[in-house]
N, C-alpha and C positions, 0 to 999 in steps of 0.2 A: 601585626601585618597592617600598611597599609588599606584603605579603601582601593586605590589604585591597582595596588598587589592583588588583594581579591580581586577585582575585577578581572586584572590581567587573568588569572588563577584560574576564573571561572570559562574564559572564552576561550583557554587554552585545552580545559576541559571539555567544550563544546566540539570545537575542533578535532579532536582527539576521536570525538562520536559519529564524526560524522562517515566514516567509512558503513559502506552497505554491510548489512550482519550478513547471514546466512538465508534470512528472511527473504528479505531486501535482495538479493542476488536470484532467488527465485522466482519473485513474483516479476523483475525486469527479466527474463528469460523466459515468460510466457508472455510478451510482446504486447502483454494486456494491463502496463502496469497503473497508467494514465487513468484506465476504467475503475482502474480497483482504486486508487486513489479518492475515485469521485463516491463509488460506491460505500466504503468505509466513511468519508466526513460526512456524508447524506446520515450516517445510520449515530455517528457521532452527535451530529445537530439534531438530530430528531427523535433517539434514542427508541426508533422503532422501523422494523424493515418494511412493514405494508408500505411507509412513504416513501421508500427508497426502490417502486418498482422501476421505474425508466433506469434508475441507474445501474439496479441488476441485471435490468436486459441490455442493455447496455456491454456491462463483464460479459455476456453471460452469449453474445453476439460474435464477442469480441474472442472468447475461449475458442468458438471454434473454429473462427476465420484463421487464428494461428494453429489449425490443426491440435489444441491441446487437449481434446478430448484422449487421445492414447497416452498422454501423462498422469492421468486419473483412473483411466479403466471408465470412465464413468459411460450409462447409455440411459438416449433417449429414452424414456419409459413410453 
């Protein structure tokens, strides 16, 4: 195989990935996926959630402006 072939091989493979999993169709259908996105690479880059408060509250704002608290059950404590 070509370099080229590979290459073709590999983007065709990327391509292939790029549809939303099951995940990914979740978290865009809590309206909040933008927050979650910032929230995850904050915790990726820093590999620690104390630094990632603004961006949790941030999701976490954002959860229940889209009313998502009844997809969790979850309550205020």
């Amino acid at each position: 195989m070509s370099k080229d072939e590979r290459k073709s091989s590999n983007i065709q493979a990327v391509n292939e990935d790029d549809e939303p999993d099951e995940w990914d169709k979740r978290i865009f259908s809590t309206g909040c996926s933008a927050e979650n996105a910032k929230m995850t690479d904050c915790y990726y880059d820093t590999k620690d959630w104390r630094a990632c408060k603004k961006e949790m509250e941030a999701f976490r704002e954002c959860w229940k402006r889209q009313g998502n608290d009844q997809r969790t059950g979850s309550k205020d404590a």
